[in-house]
C-alpha positions in Angstrom: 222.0 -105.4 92.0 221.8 -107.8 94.6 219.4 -106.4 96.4 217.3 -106.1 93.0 217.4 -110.0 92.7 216.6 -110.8 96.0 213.3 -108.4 95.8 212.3 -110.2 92.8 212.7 -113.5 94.4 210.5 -112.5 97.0 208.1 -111.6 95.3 208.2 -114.5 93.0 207.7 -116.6 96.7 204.9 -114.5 97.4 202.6 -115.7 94.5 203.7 -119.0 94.3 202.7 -119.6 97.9 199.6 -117.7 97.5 198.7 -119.3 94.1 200.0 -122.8 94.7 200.0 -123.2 98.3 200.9 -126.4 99.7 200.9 -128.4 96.5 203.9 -130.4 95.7 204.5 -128.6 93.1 204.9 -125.1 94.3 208.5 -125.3 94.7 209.1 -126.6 91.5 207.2 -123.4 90.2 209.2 -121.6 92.2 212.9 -122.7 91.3 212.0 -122.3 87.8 210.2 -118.8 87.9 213.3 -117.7 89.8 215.7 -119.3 87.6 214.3 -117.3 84.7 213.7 -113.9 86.4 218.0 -113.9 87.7 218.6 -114.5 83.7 216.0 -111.9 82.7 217.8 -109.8 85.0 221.7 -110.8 84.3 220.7 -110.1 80.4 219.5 -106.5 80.8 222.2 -106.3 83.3 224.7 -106.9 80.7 222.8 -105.3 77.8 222.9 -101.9 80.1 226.8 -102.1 80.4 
């Protein structure tokens, strides 16, 4: 599962950098796409179980 998170966080880097860049607000982008994408993941996680 772990390893399923960290994939997706990567990947969520990925096009923020490329998309954003530099821009100030590329890691604000980034906290919040990744904030959603662990609780998309923790709710099928738990809907699964």
């Amino acid at each position: 599962m772990l390893v399923l998170v960290w994939f997706v966080v990567c990947i969520i880097f990925y096009f923020v950098k490329f998309i954003l860049g530099n821009s100030g607000h590329a890691l604000e982008v980034f906290a919040v796409l990744s904030a959603v994408a662990i609780f998309l993941i923790s709710k099928i996680r738990h809907k699964i179980k």
